[in-house]
C-alpha positions, 0 to 999 in steps of 0.5 A, a space after each residue: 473528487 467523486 469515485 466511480 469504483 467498486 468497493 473493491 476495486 477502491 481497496 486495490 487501488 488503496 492497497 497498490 498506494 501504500 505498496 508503493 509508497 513504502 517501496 517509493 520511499 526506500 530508494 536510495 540514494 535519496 536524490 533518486 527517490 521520485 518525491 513529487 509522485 510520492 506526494 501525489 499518491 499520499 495526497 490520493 490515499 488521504 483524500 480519495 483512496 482512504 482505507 486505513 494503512 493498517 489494513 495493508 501492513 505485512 501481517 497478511 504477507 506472503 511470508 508470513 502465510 508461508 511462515 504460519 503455514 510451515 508451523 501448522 498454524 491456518 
């Protein structure tokens, strides 16, 4: 599949991805869970949308800035 988007806007639509498969996954109870979408958006990472998750892991969260912020670190 060929991507018309921005560099950015790729990272957007990759980091909107791995949110929402991490928020998707944690539903509970499970028979709530939407797993065909689950499995359509990791299919869309994986093919089309492929920066790494490492990118997009909660290091860079509001809370850890918050944190960071609050104990004199930038």
């Amino acid at each position: 599949m060929e991507c018309s988007l921005s560099v950015r806007e790729q990272y957007i639509i990759a980091q909107a991805l791995h949110v929402a498969i991490e928020t998707m996954g944690k539903v509970e109870p499970a028979v709530m869970r939407e797993e065909s979408n689950i499995a359509d958006m990791k299919r869309l990472r994986e093919s089309v949308f492929t920066f790494p998750a490492v990118a997009f892991d909660r290091v860079g969260s509001f809370d850890t800035l918050v944190d960071r912020h609050s104990n004199g670190f930038s």
